[in-house]
C-alpha positions in Angstrom: 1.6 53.1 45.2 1.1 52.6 41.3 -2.3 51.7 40.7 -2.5 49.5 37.6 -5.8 50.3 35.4 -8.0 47.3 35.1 -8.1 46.5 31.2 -11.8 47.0 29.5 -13.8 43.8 29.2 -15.9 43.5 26.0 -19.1 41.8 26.4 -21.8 41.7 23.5 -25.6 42.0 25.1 -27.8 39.1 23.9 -30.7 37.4 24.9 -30.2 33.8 25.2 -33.0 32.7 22.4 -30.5 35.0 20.2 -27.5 32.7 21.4 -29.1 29.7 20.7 -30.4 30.8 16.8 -26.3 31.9 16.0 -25.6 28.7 17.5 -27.8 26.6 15.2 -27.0 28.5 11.9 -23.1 27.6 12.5 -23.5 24.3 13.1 -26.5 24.4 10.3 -24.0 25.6 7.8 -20.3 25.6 8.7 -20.1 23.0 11.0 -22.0 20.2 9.0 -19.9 21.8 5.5 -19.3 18.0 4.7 -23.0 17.0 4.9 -24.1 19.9 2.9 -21.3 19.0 0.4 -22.7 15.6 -0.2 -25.8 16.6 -0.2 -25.6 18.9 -3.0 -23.4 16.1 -4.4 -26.1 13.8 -4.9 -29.0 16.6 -5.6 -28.1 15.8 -9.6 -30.4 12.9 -8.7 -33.3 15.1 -7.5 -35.7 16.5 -9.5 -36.6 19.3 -7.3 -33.9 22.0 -7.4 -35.1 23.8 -4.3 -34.1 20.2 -2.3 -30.0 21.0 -1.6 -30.6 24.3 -0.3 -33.4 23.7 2.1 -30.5 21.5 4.1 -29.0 24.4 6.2 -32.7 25.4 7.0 -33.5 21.8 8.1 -30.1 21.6 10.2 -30.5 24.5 11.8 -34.2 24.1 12.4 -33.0 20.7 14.0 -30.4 22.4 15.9 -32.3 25.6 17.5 -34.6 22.6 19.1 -31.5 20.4 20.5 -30.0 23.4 21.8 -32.8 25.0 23.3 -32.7 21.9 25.5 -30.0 23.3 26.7 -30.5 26.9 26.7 -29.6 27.6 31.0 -28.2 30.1 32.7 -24.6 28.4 33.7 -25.1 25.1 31.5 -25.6 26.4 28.3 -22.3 28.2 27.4 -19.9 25.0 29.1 -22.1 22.9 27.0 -21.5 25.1 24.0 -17.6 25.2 24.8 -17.6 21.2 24.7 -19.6 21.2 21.5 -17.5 23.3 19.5 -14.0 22.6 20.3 -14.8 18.6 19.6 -16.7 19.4 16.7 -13.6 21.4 15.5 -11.6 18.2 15.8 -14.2 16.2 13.9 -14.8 19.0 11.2 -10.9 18.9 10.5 -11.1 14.8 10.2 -14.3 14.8 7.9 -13.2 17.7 5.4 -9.6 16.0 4.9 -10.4 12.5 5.5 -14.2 11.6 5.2 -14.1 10.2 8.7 -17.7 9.1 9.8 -18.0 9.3 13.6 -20.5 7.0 13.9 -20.7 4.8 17.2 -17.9 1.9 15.5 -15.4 5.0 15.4 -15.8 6.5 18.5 -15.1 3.3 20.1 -12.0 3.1 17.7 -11.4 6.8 19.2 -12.0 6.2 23.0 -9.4 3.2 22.6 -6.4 5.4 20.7 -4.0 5.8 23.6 -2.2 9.1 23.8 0.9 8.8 21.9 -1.2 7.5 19.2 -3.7 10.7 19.0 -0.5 12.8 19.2 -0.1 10.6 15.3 -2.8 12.8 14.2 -1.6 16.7 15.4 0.0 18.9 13.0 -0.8 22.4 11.8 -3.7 22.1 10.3 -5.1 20.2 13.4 -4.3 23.1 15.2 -5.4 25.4 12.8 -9.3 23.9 12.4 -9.1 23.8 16.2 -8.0 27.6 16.8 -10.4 29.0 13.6 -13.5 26.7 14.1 -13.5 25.4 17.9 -11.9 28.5 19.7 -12.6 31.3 18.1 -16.7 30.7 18.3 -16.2 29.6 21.7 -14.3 33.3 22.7 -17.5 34.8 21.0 -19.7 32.7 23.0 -17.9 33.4 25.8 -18.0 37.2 25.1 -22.0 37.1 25.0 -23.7 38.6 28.0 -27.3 37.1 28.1 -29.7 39.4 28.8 -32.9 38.6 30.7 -36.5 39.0 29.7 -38.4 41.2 31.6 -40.3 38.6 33.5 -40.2 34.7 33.1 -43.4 34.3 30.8 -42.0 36.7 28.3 -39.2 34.6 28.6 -41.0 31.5 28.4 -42.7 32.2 25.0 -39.8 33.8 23.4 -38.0 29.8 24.1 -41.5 28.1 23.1 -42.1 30.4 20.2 -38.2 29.9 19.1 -39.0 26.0 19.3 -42.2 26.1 17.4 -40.5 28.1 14.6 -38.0 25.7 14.1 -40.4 22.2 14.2 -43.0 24.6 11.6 -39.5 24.9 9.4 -39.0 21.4 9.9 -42.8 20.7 8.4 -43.3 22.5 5.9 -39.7 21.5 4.4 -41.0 17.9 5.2 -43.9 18.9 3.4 -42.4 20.0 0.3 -38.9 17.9 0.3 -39.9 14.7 2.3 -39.7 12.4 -0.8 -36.3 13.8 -2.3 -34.9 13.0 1.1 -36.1 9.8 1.5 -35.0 9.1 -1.9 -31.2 10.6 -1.1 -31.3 9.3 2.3 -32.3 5.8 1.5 -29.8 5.4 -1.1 -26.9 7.0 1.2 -28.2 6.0 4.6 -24.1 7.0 5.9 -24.7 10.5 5.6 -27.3 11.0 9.4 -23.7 9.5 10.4 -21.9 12.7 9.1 -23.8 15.4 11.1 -21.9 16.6 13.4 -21.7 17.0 16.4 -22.9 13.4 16.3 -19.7 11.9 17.9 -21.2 13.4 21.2 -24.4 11.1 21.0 -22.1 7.9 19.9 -19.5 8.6 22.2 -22.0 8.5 25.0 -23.4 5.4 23.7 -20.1 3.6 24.0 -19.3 4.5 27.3 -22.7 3.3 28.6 -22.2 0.0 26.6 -18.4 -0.1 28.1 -18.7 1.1 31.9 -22.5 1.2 32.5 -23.7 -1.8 31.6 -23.9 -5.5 33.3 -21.1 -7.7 32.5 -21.4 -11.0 30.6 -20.7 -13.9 33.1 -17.4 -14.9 31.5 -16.6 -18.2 29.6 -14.1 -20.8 29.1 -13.8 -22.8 25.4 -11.7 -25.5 24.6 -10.7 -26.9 27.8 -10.3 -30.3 26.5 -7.7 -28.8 24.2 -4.8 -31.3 23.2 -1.2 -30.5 21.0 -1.2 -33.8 19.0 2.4 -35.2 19.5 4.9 -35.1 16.4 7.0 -38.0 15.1 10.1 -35.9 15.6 9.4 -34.9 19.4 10.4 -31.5 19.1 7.7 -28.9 20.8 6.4 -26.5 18.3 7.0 -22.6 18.2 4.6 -20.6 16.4 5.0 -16.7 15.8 1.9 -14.9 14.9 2.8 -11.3 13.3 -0.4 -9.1 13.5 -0.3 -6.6 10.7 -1.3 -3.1 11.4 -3.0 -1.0 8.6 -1.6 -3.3 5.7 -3.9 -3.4 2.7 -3.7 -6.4 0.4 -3.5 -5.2 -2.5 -0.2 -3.4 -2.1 2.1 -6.2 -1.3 3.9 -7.9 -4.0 3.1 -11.2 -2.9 -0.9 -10.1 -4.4 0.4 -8.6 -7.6 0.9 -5.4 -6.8 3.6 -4.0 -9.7 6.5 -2.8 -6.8 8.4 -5.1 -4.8 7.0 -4.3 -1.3 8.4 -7.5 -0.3 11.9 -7.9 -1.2 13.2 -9.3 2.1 11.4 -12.6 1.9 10.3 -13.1 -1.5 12.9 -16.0 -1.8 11.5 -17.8 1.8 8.5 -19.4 0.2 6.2 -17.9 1.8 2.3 -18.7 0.9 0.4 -15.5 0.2 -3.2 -15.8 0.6 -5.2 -13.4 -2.1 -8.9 -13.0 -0.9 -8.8 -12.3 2.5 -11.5 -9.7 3.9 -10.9 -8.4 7.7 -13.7 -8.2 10.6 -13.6 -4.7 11.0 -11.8 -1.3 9.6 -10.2 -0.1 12.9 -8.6 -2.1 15.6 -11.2 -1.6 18.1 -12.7 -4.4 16.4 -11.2 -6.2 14.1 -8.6 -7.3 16.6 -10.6 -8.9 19.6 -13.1 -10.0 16.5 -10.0 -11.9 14.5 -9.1 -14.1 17.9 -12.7 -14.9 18.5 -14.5 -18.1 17.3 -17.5 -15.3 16.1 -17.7 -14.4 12.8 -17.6 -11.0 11.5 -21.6 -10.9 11.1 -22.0 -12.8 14.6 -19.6 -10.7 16.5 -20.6 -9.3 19.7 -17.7 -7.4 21.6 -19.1 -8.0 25.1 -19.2 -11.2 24.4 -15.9 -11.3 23.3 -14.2 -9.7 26.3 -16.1 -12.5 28.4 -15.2 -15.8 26.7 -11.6 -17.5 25.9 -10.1 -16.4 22.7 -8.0 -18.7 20.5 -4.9 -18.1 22.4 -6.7 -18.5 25.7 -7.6 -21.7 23.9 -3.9 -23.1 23.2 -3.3 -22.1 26.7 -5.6 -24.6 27.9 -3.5 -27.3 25.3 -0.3 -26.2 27.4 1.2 -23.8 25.2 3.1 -21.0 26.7 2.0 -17.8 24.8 3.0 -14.2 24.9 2.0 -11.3 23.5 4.7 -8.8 22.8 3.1 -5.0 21.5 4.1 -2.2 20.0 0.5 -0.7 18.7 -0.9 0.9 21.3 -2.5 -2.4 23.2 -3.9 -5.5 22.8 -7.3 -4.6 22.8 -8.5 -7.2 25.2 -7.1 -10.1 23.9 -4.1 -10.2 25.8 -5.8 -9.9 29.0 -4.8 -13.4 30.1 -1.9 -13.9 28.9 2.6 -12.9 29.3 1.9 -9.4 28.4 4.8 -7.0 27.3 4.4 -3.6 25.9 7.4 -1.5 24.3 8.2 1.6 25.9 8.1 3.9 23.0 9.1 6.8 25.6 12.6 5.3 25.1 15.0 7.4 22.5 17.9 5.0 21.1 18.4 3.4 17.7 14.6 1.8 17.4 12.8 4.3 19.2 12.2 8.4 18.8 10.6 9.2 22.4 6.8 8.5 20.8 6.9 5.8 18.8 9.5 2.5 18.1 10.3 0.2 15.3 9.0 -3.0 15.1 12.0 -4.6 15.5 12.5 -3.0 18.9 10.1 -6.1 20.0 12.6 -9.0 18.6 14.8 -8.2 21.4 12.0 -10.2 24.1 11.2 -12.3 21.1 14.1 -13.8 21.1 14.5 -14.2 25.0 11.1 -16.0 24.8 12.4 -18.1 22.4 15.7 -19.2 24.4 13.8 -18.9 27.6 13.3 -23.5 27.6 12.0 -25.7 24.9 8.1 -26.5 25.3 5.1 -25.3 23.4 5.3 -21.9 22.6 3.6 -19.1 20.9 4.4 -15.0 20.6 2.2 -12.4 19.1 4.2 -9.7 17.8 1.7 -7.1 17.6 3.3 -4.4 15.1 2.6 -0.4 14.2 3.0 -2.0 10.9 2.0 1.3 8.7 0.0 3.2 11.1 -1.0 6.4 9.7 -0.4 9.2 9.4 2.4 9.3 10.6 3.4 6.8 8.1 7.7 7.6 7.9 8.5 7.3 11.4 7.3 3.3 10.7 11.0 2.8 9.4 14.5 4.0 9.2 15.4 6.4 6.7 17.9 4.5 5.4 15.0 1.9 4.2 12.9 4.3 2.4 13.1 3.0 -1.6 10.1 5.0 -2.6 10.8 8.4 -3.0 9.3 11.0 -3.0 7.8 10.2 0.5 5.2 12.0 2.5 7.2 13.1 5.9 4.4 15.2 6.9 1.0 13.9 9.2 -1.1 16.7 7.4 -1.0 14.0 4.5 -4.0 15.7 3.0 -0.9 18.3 1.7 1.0 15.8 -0.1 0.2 14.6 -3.5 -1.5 11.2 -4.6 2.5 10.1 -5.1 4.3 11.0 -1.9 1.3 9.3 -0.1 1.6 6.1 -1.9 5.4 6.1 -1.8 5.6 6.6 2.3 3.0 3.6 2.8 4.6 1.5 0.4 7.6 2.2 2.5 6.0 0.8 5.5 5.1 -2.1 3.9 8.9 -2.9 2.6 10.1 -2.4 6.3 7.2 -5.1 7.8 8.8 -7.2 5.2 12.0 -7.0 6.9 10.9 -7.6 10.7 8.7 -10.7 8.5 12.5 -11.7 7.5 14.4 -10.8 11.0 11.6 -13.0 12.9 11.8 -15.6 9.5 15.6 -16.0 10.2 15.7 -16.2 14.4 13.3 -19.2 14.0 15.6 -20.7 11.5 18.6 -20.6 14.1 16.4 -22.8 16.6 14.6 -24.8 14.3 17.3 -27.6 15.8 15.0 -27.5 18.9 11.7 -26.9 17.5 9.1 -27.1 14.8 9.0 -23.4 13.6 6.7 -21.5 11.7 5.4 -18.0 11.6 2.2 -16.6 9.8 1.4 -12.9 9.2 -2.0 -11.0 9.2 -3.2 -7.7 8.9 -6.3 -6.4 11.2 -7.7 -4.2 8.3 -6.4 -2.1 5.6 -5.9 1.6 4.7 -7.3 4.4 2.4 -4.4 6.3 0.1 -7.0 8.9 -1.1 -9.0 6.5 -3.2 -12.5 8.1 -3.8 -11.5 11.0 -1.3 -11.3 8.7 1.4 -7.9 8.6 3.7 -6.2 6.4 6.7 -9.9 3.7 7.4 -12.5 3.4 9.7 -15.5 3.7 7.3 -18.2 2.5 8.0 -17.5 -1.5 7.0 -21.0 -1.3 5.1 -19.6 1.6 2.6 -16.0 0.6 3.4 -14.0 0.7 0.2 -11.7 -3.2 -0.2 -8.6 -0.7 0.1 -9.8 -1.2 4.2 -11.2 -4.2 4.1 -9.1 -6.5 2.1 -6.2 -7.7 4.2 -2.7 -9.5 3.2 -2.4 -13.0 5.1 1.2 -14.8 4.4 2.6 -17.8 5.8 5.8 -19.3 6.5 5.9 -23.2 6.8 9.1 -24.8 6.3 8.4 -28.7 4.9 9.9 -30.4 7.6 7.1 -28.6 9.8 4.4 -29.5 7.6 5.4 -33.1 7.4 5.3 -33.4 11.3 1.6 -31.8 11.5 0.8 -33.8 8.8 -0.1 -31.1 5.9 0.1 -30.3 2.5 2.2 -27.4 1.4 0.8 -27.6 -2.1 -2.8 -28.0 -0.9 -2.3 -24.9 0.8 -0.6 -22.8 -1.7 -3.6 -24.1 -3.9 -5.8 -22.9 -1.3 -4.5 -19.2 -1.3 -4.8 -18.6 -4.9 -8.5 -20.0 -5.5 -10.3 -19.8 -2.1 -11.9 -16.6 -0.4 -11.0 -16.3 3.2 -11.5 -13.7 6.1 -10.4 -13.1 9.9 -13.8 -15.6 10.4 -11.2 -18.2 9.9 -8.3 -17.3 12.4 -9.3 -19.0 15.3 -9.6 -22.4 13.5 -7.0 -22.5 11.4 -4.2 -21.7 14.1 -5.3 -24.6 16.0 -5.3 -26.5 12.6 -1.9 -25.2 11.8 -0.6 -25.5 15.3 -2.1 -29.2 15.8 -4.6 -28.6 18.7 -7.3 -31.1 18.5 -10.8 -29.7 20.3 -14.3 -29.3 20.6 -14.5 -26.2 19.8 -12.8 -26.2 16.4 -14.8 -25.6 13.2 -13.2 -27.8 10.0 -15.4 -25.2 8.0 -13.3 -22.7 8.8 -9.8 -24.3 9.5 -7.9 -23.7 6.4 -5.9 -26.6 6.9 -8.8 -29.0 7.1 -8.9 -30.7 3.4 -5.1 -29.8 3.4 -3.8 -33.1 5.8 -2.3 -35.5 4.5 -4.5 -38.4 6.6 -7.7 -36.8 5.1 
């Protein structure tokens, strides 16, 4: 019989306070590059020229205490493993993107679906994951701990490690505490770029989301009435939900290209100061439906009261949500619910991801489908990054050259720009194929459709890419949203409203997602309780008024 000779295993010999040091100085220095970046950024401001570099020291001081928490035989290295490979993942998002992972992002990551993550892996990804997460994590693996002679000496070798570090932490306190109070009072997002602090927020979500009580949950607007029309005809409403548009790139907001050029002759009104909720979907979406505003938005509160739709269900109007982003965040919970199956490959769809007018196909048989109230939320991918050219067909790409790649930190300033202004020129069309099927039926109903955007997007502006920003330090590129709307006259006459009071309105007034839930009543003609005329665009817009 062969006998096959068993390979040579490499293990390094190290005590575990050793470990736990080489630990702390990589995620002192390499891990937390970002932090040390800015840092050093904004020492100009500093007087003290010793300040920058005594921020590995503090990090690592910080980090040889945290660890040693951790520091057991058969819990330290798994904990180590899980550490470094997700701060690899959120070291390759900071450095090319200036993603914060603070707890509003982590919820934005815990609700990505799969085939949306998948948006964000390329080689570059793979490469930050390989060099940064599992490379340490073979070394960590290779390490051997050696044991102390007896427990005490092992018990003051962790104490005396622990002691060192909070003595490093004092007497930097001591001699930097004002420059940091200075730097960190004026920057107070940068204890938000430490990594791994995703591990702390992402715990903190999921106790919010599975661990704690539920709100007893609430119904609004029950007495909720669709005032009749002089015409007779029910009403059919199509609400577009933008994803990733930023205002100021549509044409309609003066932006120089013509990023609508499929319905700039439908006379549409284009609102031009509109700020969003949030700066991911997470929130902004479930925030926009709400009747809270942006500063009085609570998401367990949301998820346990009626929404605006939930609303024009109790006036009797048959609403569906149709989606192709990935879900409806909790909006759609009581509601027709249909999802397109993006694993599909034909025409509209690639085996991950669909156009958005795969979804006009159930539009339409929810239009036929009987003539009553109606309304459909087409939720789009819109301009979803980064993966910003599978958004459209080739053949409707008029910006060139375009960014095909998802590693859009490798493309220039151009190429970026050109591929999301090609997302926004194919939304325009599905605005002008939904725009045109409610002008075929408009013999059986009152039709109008109205477009908004959840939040906007980052095109490397300031070094900041795709959104999710903190909305305190959020730049207007993600926060300033385009709102359009398509109301023929004959559907304004029967709700009794002023076309030229609202296309007044949209050049002079400043609006936000605080004023969704209100105005589609308003616009829709649902008379309740629960309506705000404050916020209901089309309030000092009737013509009875």
């Amino acid at each position: 019989m062969m006998l096959i000779k068993k390979l040579p295993t490499y293990r390094i010999p190290m005590h575990m306070t050793t470990l736990v040091i080489l630990c702390a100085v990589y995620f002192g220095t390499v891990m937390n590059y970002p932090v040390l970046k800015t840092i050093f950024n904004l020492s100009s401001d500093v007087s003290n020229p010793v300040f920058p570099y005594t921020a590995p020291v503090l990090l690592t001081c910080a980090f040889i205490i945290i660890f040693s928490a951790f520091a057991w035989s058969y819990i330290f290295k798994p904990f180590m493993f899980f550490v470094v490979l997700t701060s690899a993942g959120t070291l390759y998002a900071a450095v090319n993107f200036q993603t914060m992972f603070d707890s509003t992002m982590m919820e934005s990551v815990f609700e990505t679906n799969s085939s949306e993550a998948f948006f964000y892996l390329n080689y570059t990804t793979v490469f930050y994951l390989f060099a940064f997460g599992v490379v340490p994590c073979g070394f960590i693996a290779a390490v051997r701990i050696t044991p102390f002679q007896n427990w005490k000496y092992a018990l003051l070798s962790r104490v005396g490690l622990v002691l060192v570090a909070v003595v490093g932490i004092g007497l930097i306190a001591e001699t930097c505490y004002k420059d940091y109070a200075s730097v960190g009072r004026n920057n107070s997002y940068l204890n938000k770029m430490i990594n791994p602090a995703h591990i702390y927020n992402g715990a903190k979500y999921l106790k919010k989301t599975y661990f704690e009580t539920k709100l007893a949950y609430q119904t609004l607007g029950t007495d909720a009435k669709v005032v009749e029309v002089p015409n007779g005809k029910p009403t059919l409403m199509v609400v577009v939900l933008g994803e990733t548009a930023r205002a100021m790139n549509f044409a309609y907001n003066g932006y120089e290209r013509n990023t609508n050029p499929y319905t700039r002759d439908m006379d549409l009104i284009a609102f031009q100061d509109v700020s969003s909720c949030g700066t991911y979907t997470a929130l902004s979406v479930p925030c926009m439906f709400s009747n809270m505003t942006r500063n009085s938005y609570s998401k367990p509160r949301a998820a346990a009261q009626d929404n605006v739709l939930n609303v024009l269900q109790h006036a009797g109007v048959d609403v569906m949500w149709i989606d192709n982003d990935g879900g409806d965040k909790g909006v759609a919970q009581n509601l027709t619910y249909i999802s397109i199956d993006a694993s599909l490959k034909n025409d509209d769809c690639n085996g991950s991801t669909c156009f958005d007018v795969a979804m006009l196909k159930d539009a339409k048989q929810f239009i036929d489908d009987g003539s009553r109230n109606k309304l459909l939320v087409l939720h789009t991918i819109g301009s979803h990054g980064p993966t910003y050219w599978q958004r459209y067909p080739d053949a409707q790409a008029p910006f060139q050259p375009a960014c095909n790649r998802s590693d859009i930190e490798n493309c220039n300033d151009k190429q970026i720009v050109n591929v999301y202004d090609n997302t926004l020129v194919y939304t325009d069309y599905v605005l002008s194929q939904v725009i045109d099927e409610l002008k075929s039926v408009s013999n059986d109903y009152n039709v109008m459709m109205t477009y908004i955007s959840d939040h906007g997007e980052s095109l490397g502006e300031g070094g900041l890419y795709l959104h999710g920003t903190p909305y305190a330090i959020a730049p207007k590129e993600q926060t300033q949203v385009p709102w359009l709307m398509w109301m023929p006259e004959e559907y304004a006459q029967q709700k009794g409203l002023s076309t030229q009071c609202l296309k007044e309105k949209a050049q002079k007034h400043t609006l936000s997602h605080d004023n969704l839930f209100h105005s589609l009543l308003g616009v829709y003609g649902v008379h309740t309780e629960v309506q705000d005329s404050e916020l209901d665009i089309t309030y000092s817009c009737r013509l009875d008024s």
